[in-house]
VEXZA-253211 format. One line per field, with one value per residue (C-alpha): z, y, x; residue number from 1. Coordinates in steps of 0.25 Angstrom, whole numbers, plus 5000, padded with zeros to 4 digits. Example, Ala and Ser with C-alpha at 12.3 -4.5 7.8 and 13.67 -1.06 7.14 Angstrom:
c3 = [5031 5029]
c2 = [4982 4996]
c1 = [5049 5055]
marti = [1 2]
REM end
This chain:
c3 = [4980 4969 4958 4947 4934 4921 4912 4897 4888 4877 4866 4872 4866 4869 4858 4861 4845 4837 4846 4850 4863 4863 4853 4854 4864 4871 4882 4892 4905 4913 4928 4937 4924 4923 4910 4906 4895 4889 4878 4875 4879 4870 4868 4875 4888 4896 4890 4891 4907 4907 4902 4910 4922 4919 4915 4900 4893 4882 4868 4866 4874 4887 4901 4907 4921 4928 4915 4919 4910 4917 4905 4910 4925 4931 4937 4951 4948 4941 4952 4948 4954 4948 4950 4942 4940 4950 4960 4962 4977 4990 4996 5007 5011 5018 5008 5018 5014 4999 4999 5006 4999 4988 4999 5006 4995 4992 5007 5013 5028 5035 5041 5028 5022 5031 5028 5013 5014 5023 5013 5001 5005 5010 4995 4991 5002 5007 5021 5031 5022 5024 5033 5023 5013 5001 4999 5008 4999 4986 4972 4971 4986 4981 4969 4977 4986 4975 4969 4985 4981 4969 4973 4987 4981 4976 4959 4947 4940 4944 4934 4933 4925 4925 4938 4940 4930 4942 4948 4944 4936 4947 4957 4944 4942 4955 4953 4942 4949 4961 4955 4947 4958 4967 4955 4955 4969 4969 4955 4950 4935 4931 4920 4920 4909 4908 4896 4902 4895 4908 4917 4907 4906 4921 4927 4917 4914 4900 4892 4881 4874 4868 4855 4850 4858 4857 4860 4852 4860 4874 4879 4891 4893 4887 4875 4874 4875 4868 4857 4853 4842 4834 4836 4843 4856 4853 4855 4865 4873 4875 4864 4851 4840 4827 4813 4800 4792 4781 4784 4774 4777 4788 4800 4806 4819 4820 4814 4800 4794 4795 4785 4793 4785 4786 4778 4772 4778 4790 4792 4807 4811 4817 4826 4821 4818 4808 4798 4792 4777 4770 4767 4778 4784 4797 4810 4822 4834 4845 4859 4862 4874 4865 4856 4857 4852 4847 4843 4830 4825 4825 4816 4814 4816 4822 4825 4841 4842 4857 4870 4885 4897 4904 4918 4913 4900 4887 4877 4862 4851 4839 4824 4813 4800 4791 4802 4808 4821 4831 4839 4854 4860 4875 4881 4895 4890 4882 4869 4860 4845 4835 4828 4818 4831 4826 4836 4832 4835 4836 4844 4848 4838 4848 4851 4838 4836 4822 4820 4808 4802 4805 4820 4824 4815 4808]
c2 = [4984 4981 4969 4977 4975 4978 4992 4989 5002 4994 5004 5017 5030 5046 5056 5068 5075 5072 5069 5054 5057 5041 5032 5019 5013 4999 4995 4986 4989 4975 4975 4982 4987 5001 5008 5023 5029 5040 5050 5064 5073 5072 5057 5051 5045 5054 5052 5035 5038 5047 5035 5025 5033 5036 5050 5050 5040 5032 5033 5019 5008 5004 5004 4990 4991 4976 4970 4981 4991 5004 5014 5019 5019 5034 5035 5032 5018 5012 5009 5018 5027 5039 5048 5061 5073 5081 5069 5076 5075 5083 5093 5094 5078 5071 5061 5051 5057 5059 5044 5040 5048 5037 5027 5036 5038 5023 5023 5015 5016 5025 5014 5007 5021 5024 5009 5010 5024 5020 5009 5017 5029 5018 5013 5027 5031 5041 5034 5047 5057 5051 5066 5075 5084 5085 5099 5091 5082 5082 5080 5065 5063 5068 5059 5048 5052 5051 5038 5033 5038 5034 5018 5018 5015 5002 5007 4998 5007 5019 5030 5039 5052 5059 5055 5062 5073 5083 5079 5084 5075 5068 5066 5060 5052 5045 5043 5036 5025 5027 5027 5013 5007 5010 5005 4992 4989 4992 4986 4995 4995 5009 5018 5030 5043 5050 5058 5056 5045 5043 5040 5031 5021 5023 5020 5010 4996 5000 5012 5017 5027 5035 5046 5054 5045 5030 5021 5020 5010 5002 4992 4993 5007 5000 4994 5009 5015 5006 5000 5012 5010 5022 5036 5043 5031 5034 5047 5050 5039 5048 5055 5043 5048 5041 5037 5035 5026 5013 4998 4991 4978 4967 4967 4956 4951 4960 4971 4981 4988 5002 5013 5026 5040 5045 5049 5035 5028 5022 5007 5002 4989 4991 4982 4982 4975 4962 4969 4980 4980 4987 5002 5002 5019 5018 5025 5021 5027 5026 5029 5040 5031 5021 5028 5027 5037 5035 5046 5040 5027 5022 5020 5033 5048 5058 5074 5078 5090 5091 5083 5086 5078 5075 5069 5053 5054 5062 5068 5068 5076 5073 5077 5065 5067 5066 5067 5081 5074 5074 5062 5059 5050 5048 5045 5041 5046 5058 5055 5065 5066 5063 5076 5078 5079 5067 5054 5042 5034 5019 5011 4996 4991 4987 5001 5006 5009 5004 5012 5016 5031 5031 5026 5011 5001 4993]
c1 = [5086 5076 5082 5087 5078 5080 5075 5071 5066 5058 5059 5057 5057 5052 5049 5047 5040 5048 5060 5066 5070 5071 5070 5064 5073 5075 5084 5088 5094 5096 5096 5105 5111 5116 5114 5118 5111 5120 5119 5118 5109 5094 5099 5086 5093 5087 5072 5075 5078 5064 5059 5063 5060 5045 5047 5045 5035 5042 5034 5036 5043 5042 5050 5052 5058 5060 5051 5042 5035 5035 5033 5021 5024 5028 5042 5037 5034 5045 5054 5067 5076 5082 5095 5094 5107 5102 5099 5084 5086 5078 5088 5077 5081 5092 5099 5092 5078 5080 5085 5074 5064 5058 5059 5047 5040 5038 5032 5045 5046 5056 5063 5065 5069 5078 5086 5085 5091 5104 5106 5105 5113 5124 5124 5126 5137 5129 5127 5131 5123 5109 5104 5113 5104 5106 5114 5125 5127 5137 5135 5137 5131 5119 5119 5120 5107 5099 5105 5102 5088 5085 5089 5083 5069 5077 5073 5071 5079 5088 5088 5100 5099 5113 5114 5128 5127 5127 5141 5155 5162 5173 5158 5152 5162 5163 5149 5148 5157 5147 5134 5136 5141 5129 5120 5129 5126 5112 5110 5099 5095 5100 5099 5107 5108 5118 5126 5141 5146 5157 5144 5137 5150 5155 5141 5133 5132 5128 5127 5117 5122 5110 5109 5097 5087 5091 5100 5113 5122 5122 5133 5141 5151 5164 5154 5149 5161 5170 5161 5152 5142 5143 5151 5140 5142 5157 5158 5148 5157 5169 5177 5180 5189 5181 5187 5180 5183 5180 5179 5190 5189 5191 5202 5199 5196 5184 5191 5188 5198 5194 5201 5200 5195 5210 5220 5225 5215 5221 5216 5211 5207 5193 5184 5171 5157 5159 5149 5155 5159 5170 5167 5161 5162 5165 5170 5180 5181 5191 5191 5202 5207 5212 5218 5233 5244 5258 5268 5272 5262 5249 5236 5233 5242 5234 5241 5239 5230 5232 5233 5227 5229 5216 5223 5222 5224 5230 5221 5224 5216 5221 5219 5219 5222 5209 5198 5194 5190 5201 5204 5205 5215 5217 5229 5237 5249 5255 5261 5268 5265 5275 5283 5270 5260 5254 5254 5249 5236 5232 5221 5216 5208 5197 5196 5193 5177 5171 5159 5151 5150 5133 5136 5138 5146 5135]
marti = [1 2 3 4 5 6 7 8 9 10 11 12 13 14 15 16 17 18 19 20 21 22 23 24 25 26 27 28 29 30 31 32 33 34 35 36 37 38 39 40 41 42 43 44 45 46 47 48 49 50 51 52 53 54 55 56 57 58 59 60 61 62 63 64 65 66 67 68 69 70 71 72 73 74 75 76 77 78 79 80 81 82 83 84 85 86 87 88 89 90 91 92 93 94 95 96 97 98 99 100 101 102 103 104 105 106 107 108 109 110 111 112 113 114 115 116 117 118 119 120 121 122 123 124 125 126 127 128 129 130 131 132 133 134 135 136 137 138 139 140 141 142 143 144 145 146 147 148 149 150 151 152 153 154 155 156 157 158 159 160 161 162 163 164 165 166 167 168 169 170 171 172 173 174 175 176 177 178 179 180 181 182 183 184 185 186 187 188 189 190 191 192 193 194 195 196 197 198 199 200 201 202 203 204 205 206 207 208 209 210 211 212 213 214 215 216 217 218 219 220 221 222 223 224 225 226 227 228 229 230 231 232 233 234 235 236 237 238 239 240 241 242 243 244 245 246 247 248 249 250 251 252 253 254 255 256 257 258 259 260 261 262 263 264 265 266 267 268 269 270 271 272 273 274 275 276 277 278 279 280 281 282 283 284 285 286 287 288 289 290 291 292 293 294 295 296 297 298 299 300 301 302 303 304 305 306 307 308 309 310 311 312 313 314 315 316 317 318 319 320 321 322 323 324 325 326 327 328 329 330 331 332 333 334 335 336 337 338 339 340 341 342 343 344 345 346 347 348 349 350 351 352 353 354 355 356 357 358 359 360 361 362]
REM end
């Protein structure tokens, strides 16, 4: 295998007219790291992979591949590997030719193909399958083919778009654990693009989390998930119940009193950047995970709108009195509302979510 190098984007960006398909962008993806970009459709994670790949020409910005400048190289000479949803393989081949098949085209002899083949399809547990075509082979069998063939050529960069987009949800799943582990072992620089917020924690080293073409937070998935920036990250990150509310004074230890917009303005102890003035508007969100309920006490009182068990967990919706939003709350175990069909509702301070009303708490 090649030494993993480092991808930078040096201020990249793509209009298309008057659309930013991606504005000026900059990132830094270190060696052997995996990163995920994730957002909604139209966010501009797929143009950035384009990009990268060859297949769009930036409108300002360059490529940098190991310190090199490839933005004006075509696809073929950048030294990548790619894995697309509908694994783009020849159902005319063996899984031993379609492996093989960017090995041929860069003149490698048959012996030698024949080697690298074995021991690529032995990383990928696909030993015994080397003369099956591809129409005997399963969903995640053939996503595996053509993560063999993407990496045989030994790539500076392997490119994963929705790589397991095709795939049931219990095969995705086992893929996720599968794919990042091969990537480990193989220590490839990796980007992969993806919209399932699941994928992007399970499978990456770091995530960016993109919105109307940019970039509007990267960090590790517990950073992502845990410490969101502003409450479009939160909620695209799984379901978050948020609270408005006003910053009236110090809590100490790195805590803001908050005075949530209810009625009597409950007051919460909130963690939250050291620069934030009184009257600040501001917003809180909590995870419904670690919300915690109680028939009768707690720091808010909320009335149960219904309750469904998902197998692992309860789920709660709940109605608050003084907000139209209804809140989420997760639970292992069942527990009865008090005699008014209220329950009670308290969290951990640490995870509580300050945010600002505009986005992030600034």
């Amino acid at each position: 295998m090649n030494a993993s190098v480092p991808l930078d984007l040096q201020n990249i960006s793509k209009r298309y007219g008057p659309i930013h398909a991606l504005r000026p962008t900059s990132l830094h993806v270190a060696a052997g790291e995996m990163l995920a970009l994730l957002g909604p459709s139209g966010c501009g994670k797929t143009t950035t992979l384009r990009m990268i790949a060859g297949f769009t020409t930036p409108n300002t910005g360059n490529v940098m591949i190991g310190g090199v400048d490839v933005t004006d190289l075509p696809p073929n000479k950048r030294g990548l590997g790619m894995v697309f949803q509908n694994y783009s393989l020849f159902p005319h081949m063996t899984v031993g030719e379609n492996v093989a098949y960017g090995l041929k085209m860069r003149g490698v002899n048959a012996a030698d193909r024949t080697k690298k083949v074995r021991s690529m399809l032995e990383l990928v547990r696909l030993s015994s399958f080397e003369g099956r075509h591809i129409h005997q082979m399963s969903g995640g069998q053939q996503q595996r083919v053509a993560l063999a063939r993407s990496l045989v050529t030994d790539p500076k960069i392997l490119l994963l778009d929705e790589p397991l987009g095709a795939l049931d949800r219990n095969l995705r799943e086992s893929m996720q654990f599968e794919l990042r582990e091969i990537q480990r072992r193989v220590g490839t620089t990796s980007i992969i693009v993806t919209h399932d917020q699941e994928e992007a924690l399970t499978m990456s080293d770091r995530v960016a989390v993109m919105a109307e073409g940019e970039v509007v937070q990267i960090g590790t998935p517990i950073e992502i998930y845990e410490r969101p920036q502003n409450q479009f990250v939160s909620e695209f990150l799984g379901t978050a119940n948020i609270f408005d509310g006003t910053i009236v004074g110090q809590g100490g230890e790195g805590l803001w009193n908050v005075a949530l917009s209810l009625p009597d303005a409950p007051i919460v102890k909130v963690s939250g950047p050291p620069h934030l003035k009184n009257s600040s508007k501001v917003r809180m969100a909590v995870r419904p995970e670690r919300l915690a309920i109680d028939p009768t006490s707690g720091d808010l009182r909320a009335k149960v709108r219904g309750v469904v068990f998902r197998g692992s967990y309860y789920a709660y919706e709940l109605d608050l009195p003084g907000t139209k939003r209804p809140l989420y709350v997760y639970s292992n175990e069942k527990t009865e509302a008090g005699s008014d069909g209220f329950i009670g509702l308290s969290w951990p301070q640490k995870y509580a979510i300050l945010l600002t009303e505009g986005g992030t708490a600034r």
